[in-house]
N, C-alpha and C positions, 0 to 999 in steps of 0.2 A: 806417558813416559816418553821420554824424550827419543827420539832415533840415533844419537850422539852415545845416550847411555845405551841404550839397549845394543851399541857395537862396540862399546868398552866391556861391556860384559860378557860377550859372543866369543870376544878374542880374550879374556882370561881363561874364559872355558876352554879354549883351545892349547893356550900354554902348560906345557909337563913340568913348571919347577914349581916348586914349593910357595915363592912369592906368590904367584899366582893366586893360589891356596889362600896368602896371610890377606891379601888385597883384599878377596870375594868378602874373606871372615869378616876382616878389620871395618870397612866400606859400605859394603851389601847387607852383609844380614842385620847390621845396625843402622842401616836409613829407617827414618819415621815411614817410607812413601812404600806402603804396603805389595805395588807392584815388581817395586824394585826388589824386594826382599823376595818373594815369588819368584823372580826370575831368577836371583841369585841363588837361594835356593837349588833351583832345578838345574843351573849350571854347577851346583859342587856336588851332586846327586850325579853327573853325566859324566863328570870327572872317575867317578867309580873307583876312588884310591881311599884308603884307611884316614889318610888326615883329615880331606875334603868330608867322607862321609862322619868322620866323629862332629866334626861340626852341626851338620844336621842331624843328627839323632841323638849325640848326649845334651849337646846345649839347654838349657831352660832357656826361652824364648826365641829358641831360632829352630828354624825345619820345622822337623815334626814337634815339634813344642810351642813354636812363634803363638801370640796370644789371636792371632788373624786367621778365622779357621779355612778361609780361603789360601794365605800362605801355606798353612798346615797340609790342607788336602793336595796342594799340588806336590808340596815334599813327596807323601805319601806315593802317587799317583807315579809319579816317576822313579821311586825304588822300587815299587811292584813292575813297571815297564824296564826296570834293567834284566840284560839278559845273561850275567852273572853277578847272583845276588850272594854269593858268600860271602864276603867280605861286611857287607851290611847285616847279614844275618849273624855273625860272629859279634861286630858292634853292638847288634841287637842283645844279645846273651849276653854281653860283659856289661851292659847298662843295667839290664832287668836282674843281674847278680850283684853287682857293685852301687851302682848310683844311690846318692845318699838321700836322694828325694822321691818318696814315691809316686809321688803324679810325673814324673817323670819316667819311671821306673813302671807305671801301669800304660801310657804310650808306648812305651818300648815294648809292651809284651802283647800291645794287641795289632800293631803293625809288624809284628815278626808272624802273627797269626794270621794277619791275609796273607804276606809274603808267603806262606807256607800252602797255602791253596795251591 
């Protein structure tokens, strides 16, 4: 990946409005290029806000759902390394209650079970 991208993505993660947010979704977690979505990933994870994390953990194919279980792992990796997981933990419970797809809905409930270690 490129050093160009990977400081476009550095400074959305850093931005507190909401574009920010639409950028990573719109941009990031829909590039084909596996790394970029990983990274994107772990920057809407760091963001630690409700919109950011609904992206990575209700989406089907993106975060913890992305078909790249190396993207997956790293979502994973960096919601257990946050150090206030409520907010993901509550997404976690409105997915594993609500979402209309269970494979979607059985991630949700077994990454709310490390979270919970």
């Amino acid at each position: 990946m490129s050093r160009k991208i990977h400081n476009v993505i550095e400074a959305l993660a850093k931005h507190q409005d909401t574009d920010s947010i639409r950028v990573l979704d719109e941009l990031g977690t829909n590039c084909k290029i596996n790394e970029i979505r990983e990274q994107t990933s772990r920057a809407l994870v760091r963001k630690n806000t409700h919109e950011a994390l609904r992206i990575v953990i209700v989406n089907k194919g993106k975060g913890i759902n992305d078909l790249s279980a190396q993207v997956a792992m790293t979502t994973i990796n960096e919601l257990l390394a946050l150090r206030d997981k409520e907010e993901a933990i509550k997404i976690l419970e409105d997915t594993i209650n609500m979402h209309s797809e269970k494979e979607v809905q059985d991630t949700a409930r077994s990454v709310k079970a490390l979270m919970m270690f």
